[in-house]
N, C-alpha and C positions, 0 to 999 in steps of 0.2 A: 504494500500500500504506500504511493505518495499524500504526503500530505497537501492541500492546496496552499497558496499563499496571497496573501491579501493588502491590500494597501484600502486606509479609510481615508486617503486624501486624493480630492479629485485631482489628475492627471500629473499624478507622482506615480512611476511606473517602481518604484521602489517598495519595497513588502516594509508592511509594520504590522503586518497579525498573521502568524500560520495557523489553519484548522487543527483541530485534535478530535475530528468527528470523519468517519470514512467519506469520501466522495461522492457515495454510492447512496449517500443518506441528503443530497442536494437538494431533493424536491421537499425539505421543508424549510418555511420559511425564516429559520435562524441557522446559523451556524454558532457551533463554540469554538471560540479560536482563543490566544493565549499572547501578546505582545511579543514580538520579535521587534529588538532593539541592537544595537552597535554598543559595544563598550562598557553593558552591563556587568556588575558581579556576579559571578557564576558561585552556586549554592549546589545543595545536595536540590534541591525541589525546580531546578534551573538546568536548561541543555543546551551546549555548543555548537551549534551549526553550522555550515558552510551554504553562502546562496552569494551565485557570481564572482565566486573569488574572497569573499566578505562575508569576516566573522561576525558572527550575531548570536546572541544570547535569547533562545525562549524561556517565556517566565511562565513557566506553567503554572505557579502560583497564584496567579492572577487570571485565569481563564473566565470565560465570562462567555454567553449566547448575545451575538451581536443582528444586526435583520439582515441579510443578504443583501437588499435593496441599496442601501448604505455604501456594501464593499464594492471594488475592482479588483478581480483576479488579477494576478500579476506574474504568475506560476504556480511549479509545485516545487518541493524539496526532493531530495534524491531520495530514495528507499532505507539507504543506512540513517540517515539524519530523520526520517520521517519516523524508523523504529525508535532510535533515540530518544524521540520528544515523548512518544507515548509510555514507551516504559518508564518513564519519570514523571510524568503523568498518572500511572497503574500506580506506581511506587508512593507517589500523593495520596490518590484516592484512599488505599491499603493503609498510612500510618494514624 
């Protein structure tokens, strides 16, 4: 599974939210996605990603259902970084 990737600002083709909800679940009308930021502190509840060459920190801690409407795809993330988020995401949910 990739994850998607999101930007909440009009015609910034740059991601600031990756999903943590499968793709496959689109036709409702929220997605949960989780802030992807540049130069965050990485935490046990936080994962390291790679999107274009550029490090970025998902804050899983902070996920939240936002309206599709809202976002602009922007991509996805690769499969290793898309497992990443979610097992630390599981790893959330679990403590």
């Amino acid at each position: 599974m990739k994850l998607e990737l999101f930007s909440s600002k009009k015609g910034i083709a740059r991601p600031n939210l990756v999903a943590i909800q499968a793709a496959d679940l689109d036709m409702l009308p929220t997605v949960l996605v989780c802030p992807l930021l540049p130069d965050e502190i990485l935490s046990a509840v936080r994962a390291q990603v790679m999107v274009d060459g550029r490090e970025y920190i998902a804050l899983c801690d902070l996920a939240r259902p936002v309206n599709r409407r809202i976002l602009v795809k922007v991509g996805e993330l690769s499969e290793a970084d898309s497992q990443r988020i979610m097992q630390t995401f599981r790893l959330l949910l679990a403590g």
